[in-house]
C-alpha positions in Angstrom: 0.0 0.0 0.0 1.3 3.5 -0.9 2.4 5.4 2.4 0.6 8.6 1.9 -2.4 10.1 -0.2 -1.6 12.2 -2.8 -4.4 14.8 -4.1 -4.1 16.0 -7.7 -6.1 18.8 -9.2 -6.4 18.7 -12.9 -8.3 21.6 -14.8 -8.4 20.8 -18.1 -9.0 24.5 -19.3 -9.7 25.3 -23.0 -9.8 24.4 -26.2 -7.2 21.9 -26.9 -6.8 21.8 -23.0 -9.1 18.8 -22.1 -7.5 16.9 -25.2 -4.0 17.0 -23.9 -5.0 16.6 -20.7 -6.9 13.4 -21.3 -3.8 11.9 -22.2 -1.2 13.0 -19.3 -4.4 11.5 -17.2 -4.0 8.3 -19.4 0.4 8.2 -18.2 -0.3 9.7 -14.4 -3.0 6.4 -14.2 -0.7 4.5 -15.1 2.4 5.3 -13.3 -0.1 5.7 -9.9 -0.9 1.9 -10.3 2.8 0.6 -11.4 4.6 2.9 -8.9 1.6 2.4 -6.1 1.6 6.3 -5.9 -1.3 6.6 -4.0 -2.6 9.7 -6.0 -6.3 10.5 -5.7 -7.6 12.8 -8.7 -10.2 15.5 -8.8 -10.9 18.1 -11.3 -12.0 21.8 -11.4 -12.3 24.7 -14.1 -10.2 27.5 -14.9 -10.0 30.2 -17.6 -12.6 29.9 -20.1 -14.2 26.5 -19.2 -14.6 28.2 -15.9 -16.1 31.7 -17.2 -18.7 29.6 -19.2 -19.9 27.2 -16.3 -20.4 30.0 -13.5 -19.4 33.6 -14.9 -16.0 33.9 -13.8 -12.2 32.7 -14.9 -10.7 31.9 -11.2 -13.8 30.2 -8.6 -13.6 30.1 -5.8 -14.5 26.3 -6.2 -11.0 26.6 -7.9 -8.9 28.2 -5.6 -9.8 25.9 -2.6 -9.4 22.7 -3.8 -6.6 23.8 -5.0 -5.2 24.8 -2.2 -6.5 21.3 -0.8 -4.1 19.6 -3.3 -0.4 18.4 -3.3 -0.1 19.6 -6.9 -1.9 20.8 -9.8 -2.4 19.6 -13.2 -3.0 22.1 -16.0 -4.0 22.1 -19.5 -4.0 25.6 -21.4 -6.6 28.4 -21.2 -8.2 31.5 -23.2 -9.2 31.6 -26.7 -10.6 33.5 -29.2 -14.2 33.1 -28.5 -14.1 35.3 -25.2 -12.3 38.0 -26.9 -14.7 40.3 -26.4 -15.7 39.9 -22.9 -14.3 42.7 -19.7 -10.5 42.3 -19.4 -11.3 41.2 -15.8 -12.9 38.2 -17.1 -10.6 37.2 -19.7 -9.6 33.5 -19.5 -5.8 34.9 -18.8 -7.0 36.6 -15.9 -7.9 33.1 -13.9 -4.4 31.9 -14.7 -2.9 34.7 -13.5 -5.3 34.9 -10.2 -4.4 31.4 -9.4 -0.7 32.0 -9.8 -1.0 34.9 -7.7 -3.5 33.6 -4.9 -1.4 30.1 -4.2 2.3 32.4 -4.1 3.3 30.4 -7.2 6.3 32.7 -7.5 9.0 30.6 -9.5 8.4 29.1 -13.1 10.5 26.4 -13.9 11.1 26.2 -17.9 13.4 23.5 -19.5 14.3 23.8 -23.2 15.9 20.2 -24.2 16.8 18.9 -27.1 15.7 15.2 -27.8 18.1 13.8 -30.0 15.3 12.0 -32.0 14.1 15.8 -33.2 17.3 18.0 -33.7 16.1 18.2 -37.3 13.0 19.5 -36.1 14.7 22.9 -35.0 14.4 26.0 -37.2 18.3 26.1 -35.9 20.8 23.4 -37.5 21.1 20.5 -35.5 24.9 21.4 -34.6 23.4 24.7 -32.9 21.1 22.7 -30.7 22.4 18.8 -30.6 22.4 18.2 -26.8 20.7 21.5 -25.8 19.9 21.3 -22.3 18.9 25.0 -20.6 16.5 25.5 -18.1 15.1 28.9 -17.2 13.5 29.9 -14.4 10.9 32.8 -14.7 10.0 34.7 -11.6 6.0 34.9 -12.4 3.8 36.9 -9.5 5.8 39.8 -9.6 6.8 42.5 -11.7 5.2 44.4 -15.3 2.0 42.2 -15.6 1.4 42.4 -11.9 2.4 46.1 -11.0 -0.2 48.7 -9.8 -0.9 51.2 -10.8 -2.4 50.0 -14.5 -5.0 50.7 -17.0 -6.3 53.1 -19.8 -7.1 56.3 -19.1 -8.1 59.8 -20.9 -5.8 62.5 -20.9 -6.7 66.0 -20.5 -6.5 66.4 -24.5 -8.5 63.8 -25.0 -6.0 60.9 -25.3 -6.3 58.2 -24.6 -3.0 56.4 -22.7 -2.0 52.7 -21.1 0.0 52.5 -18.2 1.6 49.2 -16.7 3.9 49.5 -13.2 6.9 47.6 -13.2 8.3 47.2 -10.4 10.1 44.1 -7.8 11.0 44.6 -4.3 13.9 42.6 -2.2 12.0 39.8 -1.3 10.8 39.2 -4.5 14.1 39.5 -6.5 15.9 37.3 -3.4 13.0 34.0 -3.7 13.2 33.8 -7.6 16.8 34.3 -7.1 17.7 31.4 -4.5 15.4 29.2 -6.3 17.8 29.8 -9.6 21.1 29.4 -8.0 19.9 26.2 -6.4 18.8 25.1 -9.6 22.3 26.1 -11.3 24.3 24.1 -8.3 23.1 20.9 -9.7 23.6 21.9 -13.0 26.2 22.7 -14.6 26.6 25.7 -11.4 26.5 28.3 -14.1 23.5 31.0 -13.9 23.0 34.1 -16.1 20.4 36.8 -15.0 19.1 38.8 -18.1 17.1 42.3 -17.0 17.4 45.4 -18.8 19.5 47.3 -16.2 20.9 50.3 -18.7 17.6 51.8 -18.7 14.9 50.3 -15.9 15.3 50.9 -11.9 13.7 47.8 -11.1 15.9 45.7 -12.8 19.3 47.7 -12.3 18.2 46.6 -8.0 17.8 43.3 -9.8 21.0 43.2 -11.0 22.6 44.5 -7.7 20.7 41.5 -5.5 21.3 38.9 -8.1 25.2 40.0 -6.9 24.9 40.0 -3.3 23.0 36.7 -3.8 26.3 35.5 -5.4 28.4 35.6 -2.3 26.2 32.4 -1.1 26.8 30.3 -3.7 30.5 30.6 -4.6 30.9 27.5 -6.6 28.3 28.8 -8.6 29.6 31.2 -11.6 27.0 34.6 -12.2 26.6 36.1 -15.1 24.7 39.3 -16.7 22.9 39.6 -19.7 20.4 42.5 -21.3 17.2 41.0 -22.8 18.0 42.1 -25.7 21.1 40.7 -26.0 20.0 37.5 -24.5 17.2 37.1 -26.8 20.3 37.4 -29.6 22.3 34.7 -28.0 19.0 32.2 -28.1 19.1 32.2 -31.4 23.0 32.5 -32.4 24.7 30.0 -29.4 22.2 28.9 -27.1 24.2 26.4 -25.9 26.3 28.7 -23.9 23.4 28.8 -21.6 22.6 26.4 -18.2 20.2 28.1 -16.2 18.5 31.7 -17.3 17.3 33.8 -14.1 15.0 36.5 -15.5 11.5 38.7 -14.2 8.0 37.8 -15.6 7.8 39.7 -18.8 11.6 39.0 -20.2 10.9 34.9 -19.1 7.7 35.2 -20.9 9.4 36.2 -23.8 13.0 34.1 -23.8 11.4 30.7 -22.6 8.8 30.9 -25.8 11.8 31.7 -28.3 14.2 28.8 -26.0 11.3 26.3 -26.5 11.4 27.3 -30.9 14.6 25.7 -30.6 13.9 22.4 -30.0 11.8 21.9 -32.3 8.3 22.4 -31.2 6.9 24.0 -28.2 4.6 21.5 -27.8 7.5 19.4 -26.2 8.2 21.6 -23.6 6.8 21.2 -19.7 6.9 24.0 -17.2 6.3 23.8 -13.2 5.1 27.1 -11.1 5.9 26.2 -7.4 5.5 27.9 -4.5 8.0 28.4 -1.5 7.2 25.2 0.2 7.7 23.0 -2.9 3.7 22.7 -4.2 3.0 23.8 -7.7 1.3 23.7 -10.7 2.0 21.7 -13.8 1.0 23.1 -17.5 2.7 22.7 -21.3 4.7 26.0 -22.2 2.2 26.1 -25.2 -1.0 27.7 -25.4 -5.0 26.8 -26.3 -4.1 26.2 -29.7 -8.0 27.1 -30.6 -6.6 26.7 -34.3 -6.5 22.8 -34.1 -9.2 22.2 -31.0 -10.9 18.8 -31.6 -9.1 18.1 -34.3 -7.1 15.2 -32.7 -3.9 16.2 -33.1 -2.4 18.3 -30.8 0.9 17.4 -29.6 0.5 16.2 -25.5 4.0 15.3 -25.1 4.7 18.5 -23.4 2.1 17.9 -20.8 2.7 14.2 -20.2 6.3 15.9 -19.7 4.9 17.8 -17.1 3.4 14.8 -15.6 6.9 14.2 -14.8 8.1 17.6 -13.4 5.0 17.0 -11.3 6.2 13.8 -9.5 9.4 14.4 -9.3 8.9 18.6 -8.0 6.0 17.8 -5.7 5.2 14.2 -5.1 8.5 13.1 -4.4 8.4 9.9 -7.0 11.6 10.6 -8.9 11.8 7.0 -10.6 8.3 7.5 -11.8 9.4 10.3 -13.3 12.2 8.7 -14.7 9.7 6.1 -16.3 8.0 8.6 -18.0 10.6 10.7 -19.4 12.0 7.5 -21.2 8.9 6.5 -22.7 8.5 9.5 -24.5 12.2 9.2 -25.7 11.7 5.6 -26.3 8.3 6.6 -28.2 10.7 9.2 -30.3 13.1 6.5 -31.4 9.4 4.5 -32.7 9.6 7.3 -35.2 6.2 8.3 -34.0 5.0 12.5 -34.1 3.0 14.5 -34.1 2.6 17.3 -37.0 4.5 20.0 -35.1 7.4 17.8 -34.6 6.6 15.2 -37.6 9.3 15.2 -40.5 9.5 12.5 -43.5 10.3 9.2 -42.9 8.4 9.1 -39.4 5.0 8.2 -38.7 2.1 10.5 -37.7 -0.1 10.2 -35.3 -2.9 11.9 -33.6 -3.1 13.2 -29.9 -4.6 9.9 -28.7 -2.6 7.8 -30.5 0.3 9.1 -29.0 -0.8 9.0 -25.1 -1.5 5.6 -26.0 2.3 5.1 -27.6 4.0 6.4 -24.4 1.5 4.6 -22.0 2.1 1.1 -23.5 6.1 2.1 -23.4 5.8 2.6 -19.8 
């Protein structure tokens, strides 16, 4: 008998969300009975699922089983059918309220290169054979959270948007220890990006980041602007281990790190908080462009599956299992389109869940 209950929340969220979901479900089921996990699901809604069942992106509902769980499970959210609804109500807005309610303050993104799909890349594969970065995004803090915000008429008549950006000590210290533990068992190299030439709250970034340093003397610190980060990505990303970097700028790099291995559909993320809980979503979007079509990609949230036991339910070697079936699934020759390339064979969402459950 498994030691300990384990309570999962999964909300499926929009669009492709329930499809990709479905099939992480399919690999978490599976692991739970081989690995006698002892994990007890339950399910919610966020975003847009959520807006249309009782009016709002975030319930409350949400929040406290959440809250009630040892992680969370998450597929995508928003779409282009509430496009039109009050920016409070906006399927974005729940993700960011639950981020922000449960203190999820540290986004862990890996970008790695799967040998099976280095001719995937829009890079050639000797730019990204054996890419292995991760970055980790600091993501209740700073431009998208800042107050003031809004639109507002000027006395000509104007109209203007304003967005605060801003990060205090605490803030810049918790995203910062979580990066420099990450880096010491890595490859104890870390490189925060900010804009420091021309933004205040990023120039006290940078001077933190530094006195953060003196902790962790094995580990080598480095500074990079965005932009010239965002350069780098593309030109030698393999100089990279682990990226520190605030919301807006991690937004940004881990979306153009993912484009270079091939398909961001492969790529996992985890959100935790400071007591090691978090929440478990595909660094891709809703995809509304190919919902219930069949053949989204749900490697990347399978993947996450992973991050998820190994982050927060403390079952590395189920992990372990998982991440090898979906390499062992890659060396089938089996894709999806995004990653699918001639000479392989392509298959459809459930097909593939399928693929890496029988591998396991």
């Amino acid at each position: 008998m498994a030691s300990k209950m384990k309570k999962v929340l999964v909300l499926p969220g929009d669009n492709i969300g329930p499809e990709i979901i479905a099939e992480a479900v399919k690999v978490l089921n599976k692991v739970n009975q081989q690995f006698d996990l002892g994990i007890v699901l339950d399910y919610a809604h966020l975003g847009g699922a959520a807006l249309d069942a009782v009016g709002e992106p975030c319930p409350q509902e949400t929040l406290d089983k959440a809250r009630a769980s040892d992680a969370i499970l998450l597929g995508a959210v928003g779409g282009p059918q509430w496009d039109n609804v009050e920016r409070h109500l906006r399927p974005e807005k729940g993700l960011l309220t639950i981020r922000s309610k449960l203190e999820l303050f540290g986004n862990l993104r890996p970008a790695i290169m799967y040998p099976q799909l280095a001719h995937a890349s829009s890079l050639k594969p000797e730019f990204v054979s054996g890419l292995d970065i991760l970055i980790v995004r600091e993501l209740v803090g700073g431009i998208y959270f800042g107050e003031p915000r809004g639109i507002r008429i000027l006395e000509n008549g104007e109209r203007e948007g304003y967005n605060t950006y801003k990060y205090s000590e605490s803030e810049i210290l918790r995203i910062g220890r979580m990066a420099f533990e990450a880096a010491m068992v890595r490859g104890k190299r870390l490189c925060s990006v900010d804009k420091s030439n021309v933004l205040e709250a990023t120039m006290l970034w940078r001077e933190v980041m530094n006195e953060l340093a003196a902790d962790y003397p094995e580990v080598e610190l480095s500074h990079m602007y965005v932009d010239n980060a965002a350069m780098q990505l593309v030109m030698r990303p393999k100089q990279f281990d682990v990226i520190v970097t605030g919301n807006m700028f991690g937004d940004i790099l881990s979306d153009t790190a993912a484009m270079l291995t091939g398909s961001i559909g492969m790529l996992p993320s985890a959100s935790l908080d400071k007591k090691g809980g978090g929440m478990y979503e595909p660094c891709h979007g809703s995809a509304p462009d190919i919902a219930g079509q069949g053949v989204a990609n749900p490697l990347a949230t399978i993947l996450s599956v992973a991050m998820m036991l190994r982050y927060s339910l403390d079952a590395a070697d189920a992990a372990d299992a998982i991440e090898k079936a979906v390499s062992d699934v890659l060396d089938q020759g089996l894709r999806t389109g995004d990653i699918y390339t001639d000479g392989m064979t392509r298959v459809g969402t459930v097909a593939m869940g399928d693929a890496v459950v029988a591998a396991l």
